[in-house]
TIDO-683188 format. One record per residue (C-alpha): residue number from 0; x, y, z. Coordinates in Angstrom, 1 decimal. Layout:
  resi       u       v       w
   NUM       X       Y       Z
...
//
This chain:
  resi       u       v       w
     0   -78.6    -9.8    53.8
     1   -76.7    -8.2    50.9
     2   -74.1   -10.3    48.3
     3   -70.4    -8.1    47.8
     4   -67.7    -8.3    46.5
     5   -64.3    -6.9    48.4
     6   -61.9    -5.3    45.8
     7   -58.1    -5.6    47.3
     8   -55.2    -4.7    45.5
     9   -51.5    -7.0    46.5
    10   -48.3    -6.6    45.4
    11   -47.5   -10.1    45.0
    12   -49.9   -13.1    43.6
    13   -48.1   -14.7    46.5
    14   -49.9   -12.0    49.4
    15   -53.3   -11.9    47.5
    16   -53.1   -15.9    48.4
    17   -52.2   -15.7    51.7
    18   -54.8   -13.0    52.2
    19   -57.1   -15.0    51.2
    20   -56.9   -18.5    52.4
    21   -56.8   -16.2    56.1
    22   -60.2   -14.6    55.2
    23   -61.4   -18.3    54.1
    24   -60.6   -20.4    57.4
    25   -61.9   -17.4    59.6
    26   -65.1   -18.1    57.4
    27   -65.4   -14.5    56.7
    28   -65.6   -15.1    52.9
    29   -66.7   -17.8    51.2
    30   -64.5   -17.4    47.7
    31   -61.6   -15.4    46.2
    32   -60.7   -14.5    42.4
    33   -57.2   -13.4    41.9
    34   -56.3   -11.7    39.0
    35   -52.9   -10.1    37.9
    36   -53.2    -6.3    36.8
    37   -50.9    -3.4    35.7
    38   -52.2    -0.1    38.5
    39   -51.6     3.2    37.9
    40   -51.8     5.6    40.9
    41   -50.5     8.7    42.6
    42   -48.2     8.1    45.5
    43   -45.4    10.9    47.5
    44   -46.9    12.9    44.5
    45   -45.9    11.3    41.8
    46   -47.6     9.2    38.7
    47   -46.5     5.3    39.5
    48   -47.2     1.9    37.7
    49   -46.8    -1.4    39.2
    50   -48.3    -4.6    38.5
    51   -50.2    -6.2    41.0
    52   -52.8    -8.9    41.9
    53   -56.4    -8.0    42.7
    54   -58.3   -10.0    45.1
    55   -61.8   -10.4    45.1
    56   -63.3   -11.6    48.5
    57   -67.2   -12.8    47.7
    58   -69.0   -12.6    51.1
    59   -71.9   -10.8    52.6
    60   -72.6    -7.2    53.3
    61   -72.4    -7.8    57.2
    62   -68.8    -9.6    57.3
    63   -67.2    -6.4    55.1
    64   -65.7    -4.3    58.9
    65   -64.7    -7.9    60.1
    66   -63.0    -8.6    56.5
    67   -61.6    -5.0    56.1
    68   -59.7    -5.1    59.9
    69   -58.1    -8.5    58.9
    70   -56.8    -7.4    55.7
    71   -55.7    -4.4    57.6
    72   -54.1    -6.5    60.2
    73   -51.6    -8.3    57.8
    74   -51.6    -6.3    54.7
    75   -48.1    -5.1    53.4
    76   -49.1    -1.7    52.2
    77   -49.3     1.3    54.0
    78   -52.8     2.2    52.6
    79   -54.4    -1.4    51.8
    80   -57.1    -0.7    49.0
    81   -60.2    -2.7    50.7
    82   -63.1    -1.6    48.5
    83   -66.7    -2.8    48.9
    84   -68.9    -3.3    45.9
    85   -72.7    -4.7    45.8
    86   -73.3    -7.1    43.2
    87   -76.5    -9.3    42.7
    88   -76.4   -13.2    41.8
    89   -78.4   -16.0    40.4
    90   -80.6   -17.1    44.1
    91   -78.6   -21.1    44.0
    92   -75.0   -19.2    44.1
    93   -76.4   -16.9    47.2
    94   -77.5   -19.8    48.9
    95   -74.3   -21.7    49.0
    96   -72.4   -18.6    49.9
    97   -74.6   -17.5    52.5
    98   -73.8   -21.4    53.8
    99   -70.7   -20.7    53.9
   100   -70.0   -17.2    55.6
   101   -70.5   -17.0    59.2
//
């Protein structure tokens, strides 16, 4: 069993919220960081800037299909970013997440 960390981009601190509380009572993650951030991106080709909130979802490698169809399910954008990343963490931290994922 792997640790990650899911990388999803919100338009609204309000949306990265309600995001995740969701992915916390269906137990599919077992903490979120938000974190307010300026993006720059290419969209209906052209160079955009928005700010928006970054959520990362910590959780194990085998709740990341089951996290990224519920984000897909009630995300506002189009094209949700839903972005897996491995990470490694002290063994005590692991433990309690891995208590707290189904």
């Amino acid at each position: 069993m792997r640790f990650i960390f899911i990388y999803i981009t919100n338009p609204t601190k309000t949306e990265a919220g309600r995001i995740a509380k969701h992915l916390l009572k269906k137990r599919l993650i077992a903490c979120a960081n938000i974190f307010p951030i300026e993006s720059f991106y290419w969209w209906k080709g052209k160079i955009t800037n928005e700010n928006e909130y970054v959520l990362i979802a910590k959780t194990t490698e085998n709740n990341f299909e089951k996290v990224k169809i519920e984000v897909e399910k009630i995300h506002s954008y189009t094209i949700p970013c839903i972005i897996k990343i491995h990470v490694s963490s002290n063994k005590k931290y692991f433990n309690w997440l891995k208590g707290e994922v189904e």
